[in-house]
N, C-alpha and C positions, 0 to 999 in steps of 0.2 A: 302655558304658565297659569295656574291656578290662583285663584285675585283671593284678597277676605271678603268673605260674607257680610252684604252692608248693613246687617243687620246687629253686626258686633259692635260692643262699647263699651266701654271701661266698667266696674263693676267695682262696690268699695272694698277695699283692700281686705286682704284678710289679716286679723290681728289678733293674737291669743291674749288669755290671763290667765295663770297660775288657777288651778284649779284644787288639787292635792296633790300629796306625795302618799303613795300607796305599797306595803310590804306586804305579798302573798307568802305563808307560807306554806310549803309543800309536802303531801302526803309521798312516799315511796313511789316512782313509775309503775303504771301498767300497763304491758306492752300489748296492745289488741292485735297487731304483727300487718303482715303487709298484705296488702289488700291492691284495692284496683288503682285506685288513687294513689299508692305510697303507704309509705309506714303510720301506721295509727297508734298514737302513745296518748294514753288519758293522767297528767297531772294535776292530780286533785289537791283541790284547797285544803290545809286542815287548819287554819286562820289569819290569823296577822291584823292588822291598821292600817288606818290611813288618816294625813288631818292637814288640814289645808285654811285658807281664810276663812270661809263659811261653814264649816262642816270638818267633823271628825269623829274616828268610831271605830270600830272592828269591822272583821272579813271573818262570815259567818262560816264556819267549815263545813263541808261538804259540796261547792262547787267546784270548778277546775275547768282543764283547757284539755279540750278534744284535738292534740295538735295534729297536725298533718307531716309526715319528713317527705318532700317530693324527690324523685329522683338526682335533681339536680342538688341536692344537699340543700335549700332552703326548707324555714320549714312557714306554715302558714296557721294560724293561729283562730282559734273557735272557744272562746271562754263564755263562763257564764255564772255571777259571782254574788254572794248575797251580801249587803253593807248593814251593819248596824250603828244609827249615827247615835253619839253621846248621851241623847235623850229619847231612845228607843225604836225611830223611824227604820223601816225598814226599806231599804233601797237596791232595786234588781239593775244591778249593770253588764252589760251584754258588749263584746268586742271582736273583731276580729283583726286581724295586723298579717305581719310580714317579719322573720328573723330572719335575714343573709347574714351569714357569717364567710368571709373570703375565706379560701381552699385553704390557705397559708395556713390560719389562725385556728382551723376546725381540732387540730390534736391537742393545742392547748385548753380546746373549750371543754373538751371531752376527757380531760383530764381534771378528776375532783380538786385534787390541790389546788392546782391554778386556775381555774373558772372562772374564779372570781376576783383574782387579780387581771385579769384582761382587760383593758381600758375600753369601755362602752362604745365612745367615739371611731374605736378598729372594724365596730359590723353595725349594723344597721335591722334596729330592733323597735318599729313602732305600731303603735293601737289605733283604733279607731274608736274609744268608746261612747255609748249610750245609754241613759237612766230610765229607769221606771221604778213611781212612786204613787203610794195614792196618799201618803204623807201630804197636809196640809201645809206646814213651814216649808219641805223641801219642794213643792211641785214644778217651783220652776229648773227642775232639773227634767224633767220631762219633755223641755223642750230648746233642749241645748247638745250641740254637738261638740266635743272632744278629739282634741291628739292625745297621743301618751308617748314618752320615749323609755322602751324599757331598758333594764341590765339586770346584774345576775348578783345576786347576794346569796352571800353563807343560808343554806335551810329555805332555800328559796327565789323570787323574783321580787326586782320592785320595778316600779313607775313613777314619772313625771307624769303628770295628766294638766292636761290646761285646756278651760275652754275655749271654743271660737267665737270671738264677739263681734 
């Protein structure tokens, strides 16, 4: 039987806050086709917002998500995004996540009509992101970690993003 480690001990809880709400919109797929890893599809940004308590602005186009499709039908997520907050800051947010979508629900996702009526809470769609800034007001975004819960809108993605505090 395997004991714990007495070097284990409680640790303080982990607790979000609302960070923003984020709308990517998206440029036409490019299919870079399948490779070793799975299939390679680059959805590039061609802009959108975001705006939350602290902070709001645009999604500078020309970043995107270097997605991965693994064989097992999830796909894995490699984005890389430029922010422009209200008053000109420039801010590099970098993520990576996980979209499972169950076997079941994969025809309706992949079906444009209804995409986007599929209720969020059916797959399991989240981020991990992180900031970089050399912006004075925003700096302390440089040293704050982030969830995101994503879904799927008309012309695009959005986000729930909250930091970890």
């Amino acid at each position: 039987m395997m004991t714990l480690d007495p070097r284990v001990k409680p640790a303080a809880a982990i607790r979000t806050a609302p960070l923003f709400d984020i709308v990517v919109d998206l440029n036409p797929r490019l299919n870079i086709g399948d490779g070793p890893l799975g299939r390679r599809i680059l959805f590039g940004a061609a802009g959108g917002s975001f705006e939350g308590p602290r902070l709001r602005g645009e999604v500078v186009p020309g970043g995107g998500d270097w997605a991965l499709f693994r064989a097992d039908g999830a796909m894995t997520l490699d984005v890389r995004l430029t922010l422009r907050t209200h008053d000109g800051a420039l801010v590099h947010m970098t993520y990576g996540g996980r979209w499972i979508t169950p076997p079941e629900l994969r025809s309706e996702m992949a079906d444009p009509a209804k995409r986007y009526q599929v209720d969020p809470s059916r797959y399991y769609f989240r981020t991990n992101p992180l900031f970089e800034t050399g912006a004075e007001q925003y700096a302390w975004m440089n040293d704050i970690v982030c969830v995101g819960s994503g879904y799927l809108v008309e012309g695009g993605i959005a986000y729930n993003v909250s930091q970890i505090v």
